[in-house]
MARDO-440001 format. One record per atom (N, C-alpha, C): x, y, z. Coordinates in steps of 0.1 Angstrom, whole numbers, plus 5000, padded with zeros to 4 digits. Each point is the difference from the previous one (the first is absolute). Example, Ala and Ser with C-alpha at 12.3 -4.5 7.8 and 13.67 -1.06 7.14 Angstrom:
residues 2
513249435078/499150125000/500950125000/499650114993/500950115000/499250115008/
END
This chain:
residues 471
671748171243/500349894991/499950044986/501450014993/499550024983/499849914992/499550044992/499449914989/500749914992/501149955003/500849894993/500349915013/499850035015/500049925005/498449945003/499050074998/499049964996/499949904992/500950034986/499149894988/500849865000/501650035011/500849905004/499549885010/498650065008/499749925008/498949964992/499550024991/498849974993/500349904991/501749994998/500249894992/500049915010/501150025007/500149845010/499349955002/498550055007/498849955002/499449944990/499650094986/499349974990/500749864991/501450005007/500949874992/499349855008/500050025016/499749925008/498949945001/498950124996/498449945002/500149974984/500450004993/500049924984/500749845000/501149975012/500049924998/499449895009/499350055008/499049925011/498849974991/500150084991/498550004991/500149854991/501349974997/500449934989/500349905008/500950005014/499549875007/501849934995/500449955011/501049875001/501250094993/500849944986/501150064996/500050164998/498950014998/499350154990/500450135008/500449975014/500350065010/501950084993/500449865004/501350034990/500150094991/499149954989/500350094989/499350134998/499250045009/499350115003/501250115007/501449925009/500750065005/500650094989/500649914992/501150044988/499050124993/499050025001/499350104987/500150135006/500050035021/499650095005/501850054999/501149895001/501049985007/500550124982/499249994988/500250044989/499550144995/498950045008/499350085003/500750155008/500549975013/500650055005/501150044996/500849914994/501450044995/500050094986/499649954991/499850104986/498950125003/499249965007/498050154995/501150075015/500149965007/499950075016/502150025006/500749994988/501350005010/500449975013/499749865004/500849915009/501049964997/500749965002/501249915002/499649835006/499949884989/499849925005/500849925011/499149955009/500550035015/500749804999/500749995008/500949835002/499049934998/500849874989/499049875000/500249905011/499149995005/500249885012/500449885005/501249994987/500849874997/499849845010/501050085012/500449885008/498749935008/499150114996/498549955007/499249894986/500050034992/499649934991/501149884996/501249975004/500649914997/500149905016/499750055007/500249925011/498349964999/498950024996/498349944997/500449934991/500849974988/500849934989/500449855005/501050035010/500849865003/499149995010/499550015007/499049955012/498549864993/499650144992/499249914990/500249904994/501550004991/500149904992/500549895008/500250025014/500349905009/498849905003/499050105006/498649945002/499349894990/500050104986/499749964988/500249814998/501850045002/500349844997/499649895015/499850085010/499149915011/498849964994/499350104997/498549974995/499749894991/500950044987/500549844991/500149885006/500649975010/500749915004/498949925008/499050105005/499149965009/499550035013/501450065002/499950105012/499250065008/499850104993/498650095003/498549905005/499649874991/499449985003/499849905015/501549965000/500249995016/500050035014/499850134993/500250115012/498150015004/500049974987/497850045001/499749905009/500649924996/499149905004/500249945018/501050075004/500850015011/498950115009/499650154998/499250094996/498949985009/499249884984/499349965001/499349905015/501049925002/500049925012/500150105013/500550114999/500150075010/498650084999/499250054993/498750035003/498849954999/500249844998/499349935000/499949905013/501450055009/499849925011/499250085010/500150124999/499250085007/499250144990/498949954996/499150034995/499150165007/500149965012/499050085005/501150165002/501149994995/501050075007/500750104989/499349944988/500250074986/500150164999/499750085009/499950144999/501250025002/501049925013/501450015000/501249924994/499349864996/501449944991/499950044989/499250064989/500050074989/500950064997/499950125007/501150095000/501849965007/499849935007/501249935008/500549944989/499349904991/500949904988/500350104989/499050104997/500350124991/501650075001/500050035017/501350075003/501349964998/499649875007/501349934997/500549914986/499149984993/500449984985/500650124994/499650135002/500750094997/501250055005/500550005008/501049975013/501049884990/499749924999/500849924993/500350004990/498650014992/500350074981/500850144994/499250125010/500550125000/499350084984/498349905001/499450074992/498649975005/499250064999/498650015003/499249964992/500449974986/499549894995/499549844998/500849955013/499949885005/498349965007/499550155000/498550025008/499149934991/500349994986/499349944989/499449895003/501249905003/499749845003/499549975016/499650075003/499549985015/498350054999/500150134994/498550024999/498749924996/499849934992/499349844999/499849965008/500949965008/500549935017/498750045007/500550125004/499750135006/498350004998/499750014991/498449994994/499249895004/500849894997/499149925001/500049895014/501050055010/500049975013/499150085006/499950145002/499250054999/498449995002/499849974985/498449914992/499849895009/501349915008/499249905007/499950045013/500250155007/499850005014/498750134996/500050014993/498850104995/500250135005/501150044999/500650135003/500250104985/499750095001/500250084985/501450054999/500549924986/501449994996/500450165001/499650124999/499950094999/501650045016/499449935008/500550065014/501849935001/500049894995/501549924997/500550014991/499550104990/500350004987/500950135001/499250125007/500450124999/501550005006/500049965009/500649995015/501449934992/499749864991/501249935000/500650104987/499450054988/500450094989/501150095003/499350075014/500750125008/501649945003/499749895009/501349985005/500849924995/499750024986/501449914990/500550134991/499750115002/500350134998/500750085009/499149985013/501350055007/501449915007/499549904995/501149885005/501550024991/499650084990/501450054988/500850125011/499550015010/500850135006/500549895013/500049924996/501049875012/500449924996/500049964986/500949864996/501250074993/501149895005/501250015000/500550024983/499049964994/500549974984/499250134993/499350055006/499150094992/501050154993/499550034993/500950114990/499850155010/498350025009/500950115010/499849995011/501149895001/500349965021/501850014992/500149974987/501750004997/500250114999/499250124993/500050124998/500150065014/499150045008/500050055012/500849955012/500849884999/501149965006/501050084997/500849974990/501050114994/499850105005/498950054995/500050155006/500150055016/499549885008/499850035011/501249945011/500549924993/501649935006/500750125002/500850074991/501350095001/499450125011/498549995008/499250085006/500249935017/500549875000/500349965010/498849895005/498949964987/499449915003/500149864991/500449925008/500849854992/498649954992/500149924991/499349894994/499649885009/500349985011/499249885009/499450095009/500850165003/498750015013/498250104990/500850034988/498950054991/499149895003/500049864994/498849924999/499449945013/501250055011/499350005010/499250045007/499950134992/498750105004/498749964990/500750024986/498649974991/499449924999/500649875002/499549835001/498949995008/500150055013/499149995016/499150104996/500150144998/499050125001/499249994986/500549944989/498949974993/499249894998/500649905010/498749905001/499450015009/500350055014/499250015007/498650134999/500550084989/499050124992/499049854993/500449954993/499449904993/498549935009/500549925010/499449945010/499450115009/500050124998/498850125014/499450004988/500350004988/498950064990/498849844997/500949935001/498949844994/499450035012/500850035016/498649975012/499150094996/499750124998/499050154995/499649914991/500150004992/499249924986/498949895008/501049915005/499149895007/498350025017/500750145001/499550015014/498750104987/500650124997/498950094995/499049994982/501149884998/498649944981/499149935004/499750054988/498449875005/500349874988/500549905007/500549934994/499149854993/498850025004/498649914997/499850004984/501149914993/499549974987/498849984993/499249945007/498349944995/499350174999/500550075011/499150154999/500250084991/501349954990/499950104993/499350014984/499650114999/498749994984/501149964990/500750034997/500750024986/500549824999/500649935013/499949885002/499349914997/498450015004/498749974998/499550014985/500150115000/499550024979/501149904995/501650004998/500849944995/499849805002/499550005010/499649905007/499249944992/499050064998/498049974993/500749974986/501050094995/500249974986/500949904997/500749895009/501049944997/501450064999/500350095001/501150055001/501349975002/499749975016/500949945013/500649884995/501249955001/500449894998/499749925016/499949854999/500249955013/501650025003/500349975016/501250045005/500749854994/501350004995/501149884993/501350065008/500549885004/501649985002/500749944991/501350075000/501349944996/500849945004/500049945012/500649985011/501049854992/499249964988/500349864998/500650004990/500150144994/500350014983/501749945001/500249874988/501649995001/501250095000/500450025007/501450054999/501249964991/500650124989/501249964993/501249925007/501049924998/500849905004/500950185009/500450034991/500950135010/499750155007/498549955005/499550115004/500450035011/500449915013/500550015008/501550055005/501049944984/501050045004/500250114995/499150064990/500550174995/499250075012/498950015007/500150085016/501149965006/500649905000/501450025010/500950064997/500450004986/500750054993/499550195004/499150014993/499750145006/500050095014/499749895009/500450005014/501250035005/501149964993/501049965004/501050184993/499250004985/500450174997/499450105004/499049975005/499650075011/500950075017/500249865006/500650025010/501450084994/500549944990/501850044995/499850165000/498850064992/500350145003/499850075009/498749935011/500250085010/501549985011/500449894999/501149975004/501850114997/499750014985/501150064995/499550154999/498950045004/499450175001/500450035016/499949915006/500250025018/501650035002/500749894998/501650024995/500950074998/499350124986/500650104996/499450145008/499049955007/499550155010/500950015008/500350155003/501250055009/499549935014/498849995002/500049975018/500549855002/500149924991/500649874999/501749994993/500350054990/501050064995/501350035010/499450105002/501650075006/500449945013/498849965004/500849915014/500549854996/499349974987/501149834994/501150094995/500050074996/501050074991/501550025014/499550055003/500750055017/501049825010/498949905000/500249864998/500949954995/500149964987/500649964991/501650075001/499650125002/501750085003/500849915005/499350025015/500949965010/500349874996/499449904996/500749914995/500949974992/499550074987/501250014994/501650065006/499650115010/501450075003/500549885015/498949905008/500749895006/500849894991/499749994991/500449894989/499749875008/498949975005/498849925006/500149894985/499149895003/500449894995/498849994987/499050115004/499050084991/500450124995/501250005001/500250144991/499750004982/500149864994/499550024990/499049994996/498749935007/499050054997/499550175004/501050025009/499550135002/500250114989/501049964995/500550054988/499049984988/499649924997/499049974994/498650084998/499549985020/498950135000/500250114997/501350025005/499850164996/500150024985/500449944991/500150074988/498649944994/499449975008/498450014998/499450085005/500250105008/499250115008/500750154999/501349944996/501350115001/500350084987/499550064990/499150054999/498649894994/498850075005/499149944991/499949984986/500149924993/500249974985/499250014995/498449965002/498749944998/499550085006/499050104994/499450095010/498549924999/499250035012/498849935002/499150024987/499650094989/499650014992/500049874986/502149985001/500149964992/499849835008/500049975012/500049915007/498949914995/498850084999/498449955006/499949944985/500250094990/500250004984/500649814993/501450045009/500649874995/499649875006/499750005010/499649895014/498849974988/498850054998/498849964993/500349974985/500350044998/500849974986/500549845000/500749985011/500949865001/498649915003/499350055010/499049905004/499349984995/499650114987/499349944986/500749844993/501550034999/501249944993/499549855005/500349995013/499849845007/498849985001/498750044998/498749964998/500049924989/500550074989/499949974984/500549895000/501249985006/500849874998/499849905011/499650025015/499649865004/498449955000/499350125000/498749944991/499550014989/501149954992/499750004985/499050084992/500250115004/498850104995/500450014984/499250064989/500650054988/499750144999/501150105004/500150144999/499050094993/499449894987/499650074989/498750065006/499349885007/498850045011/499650085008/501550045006/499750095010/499350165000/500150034986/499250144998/498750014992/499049845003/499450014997/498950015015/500649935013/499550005012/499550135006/498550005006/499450095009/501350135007/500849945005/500650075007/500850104993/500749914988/500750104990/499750154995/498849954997/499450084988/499250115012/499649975010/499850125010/501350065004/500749925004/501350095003/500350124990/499949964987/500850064991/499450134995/498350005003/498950075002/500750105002/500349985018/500250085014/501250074996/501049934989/501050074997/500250114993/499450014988/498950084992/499450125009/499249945010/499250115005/501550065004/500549985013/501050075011/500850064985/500349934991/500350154992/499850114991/498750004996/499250074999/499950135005/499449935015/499550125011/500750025008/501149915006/501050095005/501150064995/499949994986/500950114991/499350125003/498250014992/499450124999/500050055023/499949935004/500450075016/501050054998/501049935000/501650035004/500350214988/499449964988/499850154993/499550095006/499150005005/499250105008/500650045011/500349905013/500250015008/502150075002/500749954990/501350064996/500050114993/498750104996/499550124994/499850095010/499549955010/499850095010/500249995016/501749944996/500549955012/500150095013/500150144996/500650065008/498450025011/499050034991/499050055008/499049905007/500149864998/500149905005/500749965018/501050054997/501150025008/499850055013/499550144992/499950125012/498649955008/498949964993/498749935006/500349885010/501149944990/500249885015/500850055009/500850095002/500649985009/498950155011/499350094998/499450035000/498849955007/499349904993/498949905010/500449865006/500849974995/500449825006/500750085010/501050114999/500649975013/499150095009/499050055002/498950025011/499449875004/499649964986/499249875005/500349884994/501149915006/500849894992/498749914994/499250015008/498749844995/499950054983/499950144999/499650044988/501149954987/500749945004/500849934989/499249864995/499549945009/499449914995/499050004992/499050135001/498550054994/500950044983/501250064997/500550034990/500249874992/500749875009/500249924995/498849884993/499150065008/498349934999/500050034986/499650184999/499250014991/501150014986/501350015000/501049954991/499649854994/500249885005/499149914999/499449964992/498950085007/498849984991/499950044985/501050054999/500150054984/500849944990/501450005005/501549924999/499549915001/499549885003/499249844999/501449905002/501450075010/500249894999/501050005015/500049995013/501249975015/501050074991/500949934991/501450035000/500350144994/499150034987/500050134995/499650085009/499149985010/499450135008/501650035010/500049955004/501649975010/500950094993/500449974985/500750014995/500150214996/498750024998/499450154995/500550035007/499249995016/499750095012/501349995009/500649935005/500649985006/501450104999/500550004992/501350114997/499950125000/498650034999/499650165001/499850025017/499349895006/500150035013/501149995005/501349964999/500949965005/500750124998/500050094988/500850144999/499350085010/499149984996/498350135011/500650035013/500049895003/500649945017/501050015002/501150044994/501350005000/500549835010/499549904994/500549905007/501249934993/501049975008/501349964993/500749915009/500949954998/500649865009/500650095010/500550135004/500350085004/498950095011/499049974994/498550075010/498649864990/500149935008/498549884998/499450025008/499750115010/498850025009/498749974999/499950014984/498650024999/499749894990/501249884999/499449904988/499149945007/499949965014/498949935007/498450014992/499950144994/498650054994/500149914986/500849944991/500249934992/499649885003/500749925009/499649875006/498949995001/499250095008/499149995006/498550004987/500450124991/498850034991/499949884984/501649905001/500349974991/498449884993/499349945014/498949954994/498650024993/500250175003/499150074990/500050034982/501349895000/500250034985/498849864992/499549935006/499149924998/498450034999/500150144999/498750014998/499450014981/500549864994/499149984991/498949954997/499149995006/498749945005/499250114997/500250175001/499650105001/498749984987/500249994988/499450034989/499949854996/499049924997/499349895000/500749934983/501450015001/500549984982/501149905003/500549975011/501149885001/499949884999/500949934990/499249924998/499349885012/501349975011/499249905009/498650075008/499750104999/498950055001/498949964994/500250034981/499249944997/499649914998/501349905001/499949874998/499149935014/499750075010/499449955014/498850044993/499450104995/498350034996/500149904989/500249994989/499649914991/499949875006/501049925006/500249855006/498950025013/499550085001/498949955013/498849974993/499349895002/498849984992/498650065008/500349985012/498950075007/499650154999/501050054993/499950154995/499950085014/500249945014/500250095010/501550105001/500949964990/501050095002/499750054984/500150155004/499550064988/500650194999/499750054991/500550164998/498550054998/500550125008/498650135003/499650074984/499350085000/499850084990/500450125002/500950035014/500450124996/501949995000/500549924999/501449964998/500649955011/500250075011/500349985015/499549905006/498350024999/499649915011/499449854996/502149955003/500049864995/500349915012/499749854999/500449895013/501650085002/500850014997/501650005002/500650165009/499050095001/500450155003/500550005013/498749945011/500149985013/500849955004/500349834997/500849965005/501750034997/500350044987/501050094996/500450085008/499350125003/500350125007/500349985014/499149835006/500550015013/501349935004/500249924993/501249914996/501250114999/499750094990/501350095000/500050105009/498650045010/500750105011/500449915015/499349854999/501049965011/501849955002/499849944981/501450045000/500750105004/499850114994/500850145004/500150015014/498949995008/499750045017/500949935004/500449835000/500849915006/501750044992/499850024987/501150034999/500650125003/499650135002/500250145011/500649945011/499149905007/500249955015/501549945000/500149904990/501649904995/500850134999/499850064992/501450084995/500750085011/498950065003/500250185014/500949915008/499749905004/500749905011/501349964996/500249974986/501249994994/500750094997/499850084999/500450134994/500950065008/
END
């Protein structure tokens, strides 16, 4: 190893742990200094900006955003809410179940924000230490971004993985199932092996003696804005449209409507003009799913604004905004300074993966782990790693033998939990008042590691099991 790839890896790192130091945006701009670093002191070549990934976290958000205005969001809590409050004792698994699927729908893991409260203080009244529902639901609104239809890399790793012979409905057919049901073996482990006796715990007790603790409060009653209801439908409804119009343009749906529509047109059938019709909607694709998910959210910002009377001007001052726009910052930041590094030393990259992944496919996922954990963001890690493996492997729409190891490892890109700096992480330690969910003194051994790590190797195991079979 010579000494400029030495001080090359000393940046990336030394750029990364600077901006974990500094916490939230600082991440970001910690990217741009290393991403500055490398290119002038160290001759790199600055490596692709991550555009379509950061514009599609753009229109997603400012979709949400104008939900949240509207009232939205807090509809959804309070909906949430009723669901873990009807079964109390059961909290170790609806936590994470309402976590998943608000992400699933949002297609950001930020939505973990407004549930955590919940989460705490349901909790506080079954006298279970928020610590064990906390960790568990954090986890799986992180890896739930590697199964919702709207998320920036389930659109990314579709594309890539379509022209490979795997569609966009049977993708989420695999990740949808294998990562909740990783979700649910990990809440049962949690639930079967913590010790979940809130009164036993000291830090509880001291906090307790001192006043600390808030008593447990509901929201259940808080009023609702006049169009809270109809901007989730509204969102609902662009929700369904893209996964609708992403399923459509996939060849496994595609070419046999495509094939369809012929024949009627060449019967001159009494539908031949709408057939005419479809096809020059699928014949060629016009709208590619990137630019689809982009516009679709965009509009369903549009009709938010205008049938719930929102005023635009508000919308970037809302929770959701201003984290999004965080997140946007970060992913380009640090997956610029990745994408440099990693397009610096493509070739030898290359030779390693194809080299160890193809002995041992699982080992794609450990790459994609510990990528992750650094990169801080699903779409950018996808985005690094993925094309290098794809040359490595020589996999091509011509030889896909081996994309199944993609499918399969794609839920390991969720391992941001790793290093105790994200924010729904920290936002679970600060909002616990019982101080049972907390960070170690030696960095690692935090509430969130465990259940993380197990979460993302039952995904991979069940997803190995889905793909090999598909494959």
């Amino acid at each position: 190893m010579d000494i400029i790839l030495i001080l090359q890896i000393i940046v990336l790192l030394g750029a990364i742990f600077i901006g974990i130091r500094l916490g939230g945006i600082g991440i970001g701009y910690a990217g741009g200094i290393g991403v500055v670093i490398l290119g002038l002191a160290l001759g790199m070549k600055p490596g692709n900006i991550p555009w379509d990934v950061i514009l599609i976290i753009m229109s997603v958000i400012g979709a949400i955003s104008a939900m949240q205005l509207a009232g939205g969001l807090d509809y959804l809590v309070q909906i949430a809410e009723k669901i873990l409050r009807s079964n109390p004792k059961y909290i170790n698994y609806l936590a994470p179940m309402v976590t998943y699927f608000l992400t699933i729908l949002a297609g950001t893991g930020h939505t973990a924000f407004s549930m955590i409260p919940v989460i705490v203080e349901v909790a506080k009244e079954q006298n279970i230490k928020p610590s064990a529902p906390l960790s568990i639901a954090v986890v799986s609104s992180q890896i739930a971004i590697t199964a919702s239809p709207v998320s920036a890399a389930v659109v990314y790793m579709s594309g890539v993985l379509e022209p490979l012979g795997w569609s966009y409905p049977v993708l989420l057919g695999i990740w949808i199932p294998t990562t909740f049901i990783a979700c649910m073996l990990t809440a049962f482990i949690l639930t079967i092996f913590s010790n979940l006796d809130l009164s036993k715990d000291p830090i509880y007790q001291e906090r307790l003696s001192k006043g600390l603790v808030k008593a447990p409060s509901s929201t259940q009653n808080t009023e609702l804005k006049k169009g809270a209801k109809l901007s989730v439908f509204i969102f609902l409804i662009g929700v369904l449209a893209v996964v609708f119009y992403a399923t459509t343009i996939s060849d496994v749906v595609r070419l046999p409507m495509l094939n369809y529509v012929n024949s009627l047109i060449t019967d001159n059938s009494d539908l031949a003009i709408l057939a005419s019709i479809v096809k020059s909607y699928i014949d060629p694709v016009i709208v590619p799913r990137d630019a689809a998910i982009m516009s679709f959210m965009l509009s369903v910002a549009t009709l938010i604004v205008i049938f719930c009377k929102i005023e635009p001007g508000k919308i970037a001052d809302t929770s959701v905004f201003k984290s999004g726009m965080v997140a946007c910052v970060c992913v380009l930041g640090v997956a610029w300074l990745g994408n440099t590094f990693v397009e610096g030393h493509i070739e030898t990259i290359k030779d390693l993966a194809s080299t160890w992944v193809g002995r041992i496919p699982s080992l794609l996922a450990v790459v994609f782990f510990f990528a992750a954990m650094l990169l801080y963001s699903q779409a950018a890690t996808a985005k690094a790693i993925t094309p290098a493996v794809i040359a490595a492997l020589g996999i091509s729409a011509t030889n896909p033998g081996d994309s199944y190891i993609l499918v399969a490892s794609f839920a390991a890109v969720s391992a941001l939990f790793v290093l105790p700096t994200y924010p729904t992480l920290l936002g679970a330690v600060q909002m616990d008042d019982t101080g049972s969910t907390r960070l170690g003194k030696y960095i690692f051994n935090h509430a969130f590691l465990v259940p993380g790590v197990l979460a993302i190797l039952f995904s991979v195991v069940l997803g190995f099991g889905v793909a090999t079979f598909l494959a």
